[in-house]
C-alpha positions in Angstrom: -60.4 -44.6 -46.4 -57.2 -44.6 -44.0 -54.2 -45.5 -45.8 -51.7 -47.6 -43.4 -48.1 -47.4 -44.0 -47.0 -50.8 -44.8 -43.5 -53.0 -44.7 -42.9 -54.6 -48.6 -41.5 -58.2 -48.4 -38.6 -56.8 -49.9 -37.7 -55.1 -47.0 -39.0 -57.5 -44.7 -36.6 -58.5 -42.0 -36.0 -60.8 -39.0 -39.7 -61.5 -37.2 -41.6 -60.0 -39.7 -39.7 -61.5 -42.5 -40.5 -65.0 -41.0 -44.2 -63.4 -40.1 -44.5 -63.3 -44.0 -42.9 -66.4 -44.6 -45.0 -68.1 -42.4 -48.3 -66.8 -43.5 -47.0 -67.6 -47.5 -46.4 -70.8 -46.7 -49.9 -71.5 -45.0 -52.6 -69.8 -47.4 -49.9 -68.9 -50.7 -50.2 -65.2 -49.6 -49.3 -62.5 -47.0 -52.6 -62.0 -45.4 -53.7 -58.2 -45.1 -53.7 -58.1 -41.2 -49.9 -58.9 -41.4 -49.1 -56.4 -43.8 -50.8 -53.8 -41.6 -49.2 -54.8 -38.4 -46.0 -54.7 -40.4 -44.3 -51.6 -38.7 -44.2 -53.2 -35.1 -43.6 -56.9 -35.6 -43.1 -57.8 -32.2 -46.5 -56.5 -31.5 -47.7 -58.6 -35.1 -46.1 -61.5 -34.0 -48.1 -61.3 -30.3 -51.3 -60.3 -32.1 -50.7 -63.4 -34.3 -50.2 -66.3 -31.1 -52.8 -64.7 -29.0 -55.4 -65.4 -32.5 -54.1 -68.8 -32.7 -54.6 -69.5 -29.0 -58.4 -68.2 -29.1 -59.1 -69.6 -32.1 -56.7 -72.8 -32.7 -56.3 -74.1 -29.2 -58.9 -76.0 -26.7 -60.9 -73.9 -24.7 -64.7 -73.8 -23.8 -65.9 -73.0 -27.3 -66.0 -75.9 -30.2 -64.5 -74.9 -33.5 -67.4 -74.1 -35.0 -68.9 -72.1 -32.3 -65.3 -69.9 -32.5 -65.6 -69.7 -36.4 -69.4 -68.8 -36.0 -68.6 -65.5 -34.0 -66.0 -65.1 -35.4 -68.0 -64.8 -38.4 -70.6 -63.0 -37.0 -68.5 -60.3 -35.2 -66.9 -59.4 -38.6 -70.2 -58.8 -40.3 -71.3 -56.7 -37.7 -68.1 -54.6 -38.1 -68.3 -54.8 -41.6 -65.3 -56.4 -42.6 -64.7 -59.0 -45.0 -63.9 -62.6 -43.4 
């Protein structure tokens, strides 16, 4: 397995100490995929809105659709979801 170097919230600062904060406060933990962007959180922090507008926003797919392949597109990968 690849081993990712990753930024503790102890030394957390600036964006990706409020990218932690934020993801704390919505699901009571740092979600992996934060952790591992942790060394560039500019590029985290980018990676994080353009989810949010594919995912969270209007566009031509329902929610459940989005969720679906979502869903699907991580099994296929095999990656938990």
């Amino acid at each position: 397995m690849a081993w990712i170097s990753q930024i503790p919230e102890s030394a957390a600062e600036g964006t990706l100490q409020r990218l932690y904060a934020s993801s704390q406060d919505r699901s009571g933990r740092i979600a992996n995929i934060i952790r591992i962007m942790s060394q560039d959180a500019a590029s985290a922090a980018q990676s994080i809105r353009f989810y949010v507008t594919l995912m969270k926003m209007p566009n031509a797919l329902d929610s459940a659709r989005r969720e679906m392949l979502a869903a699907v597109v991580s099994n296929v990968n095999d990656c938990y979801y």
